[in-house]
Every structure is written in C-alpha cells, then in structure tokens.
C-alpha positions in Angstrom: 2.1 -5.0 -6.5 -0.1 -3.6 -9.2 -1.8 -5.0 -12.3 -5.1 -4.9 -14.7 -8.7 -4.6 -13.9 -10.9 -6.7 -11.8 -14.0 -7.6 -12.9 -16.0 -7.1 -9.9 -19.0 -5.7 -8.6 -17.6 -2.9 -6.7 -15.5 -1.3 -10.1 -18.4 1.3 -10.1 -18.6 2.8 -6.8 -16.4 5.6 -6.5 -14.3 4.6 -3.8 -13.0 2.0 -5.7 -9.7 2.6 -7.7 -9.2 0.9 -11.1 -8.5 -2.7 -10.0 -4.4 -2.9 -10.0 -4.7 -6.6 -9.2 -7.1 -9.7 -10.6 -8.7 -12.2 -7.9 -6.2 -14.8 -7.6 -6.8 -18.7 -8.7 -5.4 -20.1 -5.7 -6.3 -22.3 -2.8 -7.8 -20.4 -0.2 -4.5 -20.5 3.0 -4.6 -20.1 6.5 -2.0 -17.1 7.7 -0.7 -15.5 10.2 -3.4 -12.7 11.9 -0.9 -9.8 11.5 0.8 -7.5 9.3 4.6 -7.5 8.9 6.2 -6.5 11.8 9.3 -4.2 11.7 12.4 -4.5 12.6 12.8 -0.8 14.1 10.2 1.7 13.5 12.7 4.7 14.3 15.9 3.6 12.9 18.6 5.8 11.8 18.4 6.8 7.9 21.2 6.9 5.9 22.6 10.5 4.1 19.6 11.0 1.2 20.2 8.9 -2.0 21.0 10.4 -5.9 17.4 8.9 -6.0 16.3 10.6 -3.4 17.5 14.0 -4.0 16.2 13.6 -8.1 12.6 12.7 -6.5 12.8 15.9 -4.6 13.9 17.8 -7.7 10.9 16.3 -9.2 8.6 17.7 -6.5 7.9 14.7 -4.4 7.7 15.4 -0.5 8.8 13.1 2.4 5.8 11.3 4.0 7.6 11.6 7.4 8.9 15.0 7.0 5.4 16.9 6.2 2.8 14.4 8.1 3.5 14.5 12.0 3.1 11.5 13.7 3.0 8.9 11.0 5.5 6.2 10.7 7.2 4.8 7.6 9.1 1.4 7.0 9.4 0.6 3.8 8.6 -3.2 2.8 10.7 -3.3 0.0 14.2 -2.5 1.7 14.0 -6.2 3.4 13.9 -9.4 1.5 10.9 -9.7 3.1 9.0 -9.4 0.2 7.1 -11.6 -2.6 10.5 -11.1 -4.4 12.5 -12.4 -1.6 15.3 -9.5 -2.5 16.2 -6.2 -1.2 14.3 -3.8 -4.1 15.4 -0.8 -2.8 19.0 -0.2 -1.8 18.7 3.0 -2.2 15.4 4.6 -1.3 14.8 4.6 2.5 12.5 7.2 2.2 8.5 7.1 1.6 7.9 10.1 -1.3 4.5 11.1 -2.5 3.4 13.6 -5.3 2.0 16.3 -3.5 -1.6 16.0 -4.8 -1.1 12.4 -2.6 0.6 13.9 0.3 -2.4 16.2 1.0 -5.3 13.0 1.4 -2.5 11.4 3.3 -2.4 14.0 6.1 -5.7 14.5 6.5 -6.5 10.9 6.8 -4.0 10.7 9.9 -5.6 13.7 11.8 -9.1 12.1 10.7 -7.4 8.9 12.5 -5.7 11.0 15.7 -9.2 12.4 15.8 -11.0 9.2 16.3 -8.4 7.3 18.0 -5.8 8.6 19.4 -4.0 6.1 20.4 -3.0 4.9 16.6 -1.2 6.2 13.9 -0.8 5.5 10.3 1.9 2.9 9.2 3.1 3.4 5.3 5.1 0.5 4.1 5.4 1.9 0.3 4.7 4.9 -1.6 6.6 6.2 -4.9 8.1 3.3 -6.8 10.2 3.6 -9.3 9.6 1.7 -12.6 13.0 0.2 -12.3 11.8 -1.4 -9.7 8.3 -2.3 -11.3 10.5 -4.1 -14.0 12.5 -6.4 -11.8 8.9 -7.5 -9.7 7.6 -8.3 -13.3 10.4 -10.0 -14.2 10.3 -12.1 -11.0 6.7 -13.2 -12.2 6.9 -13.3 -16.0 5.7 -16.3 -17.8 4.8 -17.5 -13.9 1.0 -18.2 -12.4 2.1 -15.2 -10.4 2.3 -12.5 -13.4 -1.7 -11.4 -12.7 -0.4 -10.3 -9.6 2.3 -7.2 -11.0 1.9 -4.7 -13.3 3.7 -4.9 -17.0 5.8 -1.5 -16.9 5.0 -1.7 -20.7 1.4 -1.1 -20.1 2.4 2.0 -18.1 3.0 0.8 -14.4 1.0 1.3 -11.7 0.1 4.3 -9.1 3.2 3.8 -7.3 5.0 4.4 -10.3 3.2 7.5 -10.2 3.5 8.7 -7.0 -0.2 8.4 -6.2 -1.0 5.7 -4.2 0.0 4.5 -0.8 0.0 0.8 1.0 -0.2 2.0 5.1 -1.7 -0.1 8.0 -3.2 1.0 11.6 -0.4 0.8 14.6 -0.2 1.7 18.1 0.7 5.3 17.9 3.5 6.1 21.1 5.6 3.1 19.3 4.7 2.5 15.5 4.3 -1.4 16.4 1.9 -3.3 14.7 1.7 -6.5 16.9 -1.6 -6.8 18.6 -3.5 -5.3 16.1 -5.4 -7.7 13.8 -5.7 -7.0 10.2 -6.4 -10.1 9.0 -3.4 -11.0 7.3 0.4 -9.4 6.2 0.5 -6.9 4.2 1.5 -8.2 1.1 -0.2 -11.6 1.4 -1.4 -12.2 -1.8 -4.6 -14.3 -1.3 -8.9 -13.7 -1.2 -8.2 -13.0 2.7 -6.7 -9.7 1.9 -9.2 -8.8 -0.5 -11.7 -6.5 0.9 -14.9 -7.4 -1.0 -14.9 -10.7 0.4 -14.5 -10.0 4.0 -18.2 -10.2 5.1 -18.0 -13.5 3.5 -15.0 -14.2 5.7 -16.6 -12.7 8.9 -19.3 -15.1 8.5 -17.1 -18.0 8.4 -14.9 -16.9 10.8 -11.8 -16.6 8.9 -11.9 -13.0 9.2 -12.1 -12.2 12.9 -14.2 -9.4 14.1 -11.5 -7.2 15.0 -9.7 -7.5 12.0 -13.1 -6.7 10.1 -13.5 -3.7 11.6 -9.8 -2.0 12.0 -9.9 -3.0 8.1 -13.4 -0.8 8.2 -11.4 2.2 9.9 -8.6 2.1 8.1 -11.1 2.7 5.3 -13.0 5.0 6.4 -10.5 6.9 7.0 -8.4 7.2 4.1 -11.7 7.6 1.6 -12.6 10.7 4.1 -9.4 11.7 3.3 -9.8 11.2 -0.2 -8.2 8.3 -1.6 -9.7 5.3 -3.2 -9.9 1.5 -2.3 -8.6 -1.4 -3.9 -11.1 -4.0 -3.9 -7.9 -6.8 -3.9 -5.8 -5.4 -1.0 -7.0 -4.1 2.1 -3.5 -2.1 2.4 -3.6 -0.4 -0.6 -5.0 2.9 -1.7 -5.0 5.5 -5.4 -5.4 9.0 -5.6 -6.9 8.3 -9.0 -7.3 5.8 -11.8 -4.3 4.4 -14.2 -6.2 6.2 -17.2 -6.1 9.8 -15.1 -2.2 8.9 -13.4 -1.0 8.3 -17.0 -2.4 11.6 -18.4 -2.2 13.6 -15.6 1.4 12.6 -13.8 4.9 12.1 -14.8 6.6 8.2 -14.4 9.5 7.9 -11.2 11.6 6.0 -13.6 
C-alpha cells in the first residue's frame, strides 16, 4: 500500500524513501506479535502467466530464480489482505527491475552473513497498476484512502518495480512463526511505523525482540542499498516517486 508524503522528521535522512503512506488518525490497537504466516512456503507454481511472460519481456527477473535462498509468498494471491480479495490471480511470481534485484541479493548474503540461520521473506514486489486501481477503489471516498496511492498521481514503487515489502524467517523452512516483528505485515497502524518504535519499546508495546529483528532487517537492506519507509517496517524503495517516474517504465 503506497501513498503521499509524510511530514516527518526522518524525510531528510537518506535512508528514508519518499513517504508512500501518511501517519494514520486511528486509535492506537493491540495485535497479534507476528507477521502473516503462510500457508506453504514451497508450494507448487502454476505454468507462468501472459502477465508473467510480458514482465519478463519487459526485463523484470524472478526474485526466486536469481536470489538463492530467499523465499517468496506473495500477500496479495490470498484474501488475506486489506482488500479482503484475491488481487492477483494471475501473478504467483515476485518480479523486480533489475536495478532492484541487485540491492535485494546483496541484502540476503549481508543477512546469511550475520545470521545464518534466516533468510529473507518477500511478500510483494512488482505491482501492476491494475492492481493499484482496484486497492484505490476499495478505499476511495473512505477514511482509508491516505493509506493507497491514486494511480492518477503515478502509483507507487511497486508499480515500478522498485520496491520490495520482505520480513526475516527461519531460513531451513521459510516460516515466520516465532519470530517477533511487532505486528503483520500489512497492519496498517503507528505499531508498524518505524519512527515510533523507541517510543513503543519504552512502553512496552514493542517488545525487545521485535525492536531489534526490525533493527536487522534494516540494517540490512540499507547496506544493501535500499531505503526505509518511515510508515512500515516491511517496506523498502530503490528510489523516490519523483526519480521512479522519470527514470522507470509503469507494470500496467
């Protein structure tokens, strides 16, 4: 989920992205201590798609096919989802531009390098902006439209193929449960905002072990070269909407 600028304090360090989301304006919520869970990590993919095979055509590489190790399962094939529909039906494949795919592989030998025993998890990549339009249209004229990107105004990173939501999980099985990142990926709330969570450390909504595999899932992907979005702790750009938009062609 992508949108406009945030107007917060950490917009001018570098390892920021441009905001893609505003602060939400709702209660603060108690959830669960984990990110989604998959069904199967290693489940049989289907022949490749039309959509697939034109991403290809359009240079995009397969996330699975060029990183070793790393495991994909993309959010928005289950209803599971702040839409509560299947988006893609027929995209089982995470794609990257290749100027993505590079950061992205270094940031899981960076990871295998420091611990071994975990793996990156990438739960969306390229979106298409068919796709953008139907989450904006689930949200238009809603409380909810700060949270998604107008494909009018140009999309977001996804759109682009430059930016990346992953998690940390256990690397021999690609499962998640056990490790704590504070809340689902997805969760759209101030816990899964990153510039609050010293704030939340101190209160104790954010526990210690989600602060800091939050922390390494940072540091790792900024080593790599990608930048952080200050509104979800999930979610990393290559570059800026201003530079995707001049520099990169739309997945339609």
């Amino acid at each position: 989920m992508i949108i406009a600028c945030l107007p917060c304090s950490t917009r001018g360090n570098s390892i920021y992205a441009a905001c893609d989301k505003v602060t939400d304006s709702e209660p603060m919520v108690e959830v669960e201590q984990s990110p989604k869970k998959a069904a199967s990590t290693n489940k049989q993919l289907p022949p490749k798609s039309k959509l697939e095979l034109t991403l290809e055509k359009m240079g995009m590489l397969d996330v699975k096919k060029e990183i070793p190790g790393i495991y994909v399962d993309l959010m928005y094939t289950r209803a599971d989802n702040f839409t509560g529909k299947v988006l893609y039906r027929n995209l089982n494949r995470a794609y990257l531009h290749p100027d993505a795919m590079a950061p992205l592989k270094r940031a899981q030998a960076i990871l295998k390098k420091r611990r071994p025993d975990l793996s990156l998890k990438v739960y969306d990549a390229v979106r298409p902006m068919s796709v953008q339009q139907i989450m904006w249209n689930t949200v238009a004229g809603t409380s909810k439209n700060i949270y998604v990107s107008n494909p009018k105004n140009g999309g977001g990173m996804h759109n682009y193929g430059v930016a990346v939501d992953v998690t940390l999980c256990h690397a021999t099985t690609g499962d998640t449960i056990g490790i704590d990142m504070g809340t689902q990926i997805d969760y759209l709330g101030k816990l899964a905002q990153p510039r609050y969570e010293t704030e939340f450390l101190k209160s104790g909504k954010l526990s210690k072990e989600a602060y800091e595999n939050r922390k390494l899932l940072r540091e790792v992907m900024v080593e790599a070269g990608y930048k952080v979005l200050p509104s979800e702790w999930w979610h990393f750009n290559l570059v800026s909407r201003s530079v995707a938009k001049q520099k990169y062609k739309v997945i339609p």
